[in-house]
N, C-alpha and C positions, 0 to 999 in steps of 0.2 A: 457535294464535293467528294472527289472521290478520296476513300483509305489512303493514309501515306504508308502506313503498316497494316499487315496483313495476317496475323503469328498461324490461325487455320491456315493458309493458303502455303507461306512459306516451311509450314512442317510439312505438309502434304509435298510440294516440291524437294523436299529434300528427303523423301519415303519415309515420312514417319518419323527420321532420327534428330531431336532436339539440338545436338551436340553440334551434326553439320549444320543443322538450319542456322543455328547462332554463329557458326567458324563463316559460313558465306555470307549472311548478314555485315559481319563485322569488317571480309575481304571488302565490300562495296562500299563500305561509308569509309575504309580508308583508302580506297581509289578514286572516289567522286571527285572529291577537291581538285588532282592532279588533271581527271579527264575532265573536268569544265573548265579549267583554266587552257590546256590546251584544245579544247572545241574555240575558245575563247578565241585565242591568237590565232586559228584557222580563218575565225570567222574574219578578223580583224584584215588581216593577207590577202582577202577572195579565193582560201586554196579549196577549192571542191573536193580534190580529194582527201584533206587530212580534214574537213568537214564530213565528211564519211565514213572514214577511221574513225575518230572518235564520237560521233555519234550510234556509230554499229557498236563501236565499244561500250557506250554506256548502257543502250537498249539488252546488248544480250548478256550483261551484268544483272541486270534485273531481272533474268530469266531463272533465276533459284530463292527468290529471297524475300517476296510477298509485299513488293512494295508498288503496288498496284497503277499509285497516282504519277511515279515516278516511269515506269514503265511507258503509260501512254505518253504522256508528255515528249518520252524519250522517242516512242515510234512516230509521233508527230512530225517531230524533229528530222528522222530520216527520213519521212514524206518529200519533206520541202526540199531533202538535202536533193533526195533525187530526181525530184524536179527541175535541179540548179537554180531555183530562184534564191538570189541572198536575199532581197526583201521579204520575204518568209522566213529563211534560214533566221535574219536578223530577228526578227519579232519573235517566232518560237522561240529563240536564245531565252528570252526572258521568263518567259514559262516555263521552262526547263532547269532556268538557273532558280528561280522560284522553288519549284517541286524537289529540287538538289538539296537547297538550304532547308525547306519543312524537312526532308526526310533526315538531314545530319544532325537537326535540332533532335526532334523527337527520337532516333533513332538512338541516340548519347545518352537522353535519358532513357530508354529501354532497356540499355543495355547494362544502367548503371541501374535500376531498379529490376534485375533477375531475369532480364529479355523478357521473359511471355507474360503478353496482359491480364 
């Protein structure tokens, strides 16, 4: 299974400085909630495209923050998105909502025990 955190990866992304890697860390796990609940209700509507809004949204969220298992999940996600199949769209939901909740859990406590492992 892959890393839900990554703390080498996500300081490297953030060049080295602790301080962003932790501020964009913390931007993402307080945006996750809002953008799976609203992936959520796209999926629920058949809207393809706020199923792509917010799956670009979560995917390039991830793109500073070392959370590796949430990342692919999420580019999975816009696979299927752009494929237009909601039978896909629908079943990745759950992997995605999966990899959302490991990363909010562990990531709370990270950040409540000094962020870096």
């Amino acid at each position: 299974m892959t890393d839900v955190i990554d703390y080498q990866l996500a300081l490297e992304q953030a060049a080295g400085n602790e301080e962003l890697a932790k501020e964009l860390f913390e931007m993402l796990l307080k945006e996750l909630p809002e953008l799976k609940q609203k992936l959520h209700i796209a999926i629920k509507e058949n809207d393809l495209q706020g199923c792509w809004d917010h799956a670009h949204k979560i995917y390039g969220s991830t793109a500073y923050c070392g959370v590796p298992a949430l990342r692919t999940a999420a580019q999975i996600m816009e696979a299927a998105v752009k494929e237009e199949d909601m039978t896909k769209i629908e079943e990745n939901f759950t992997g995605l909502t999966t990899e959302i909740e490991r990363l909010l859990d562990q990531g709370r406590q990270a950040l409540a025990s000094s962020w870096v492992a």
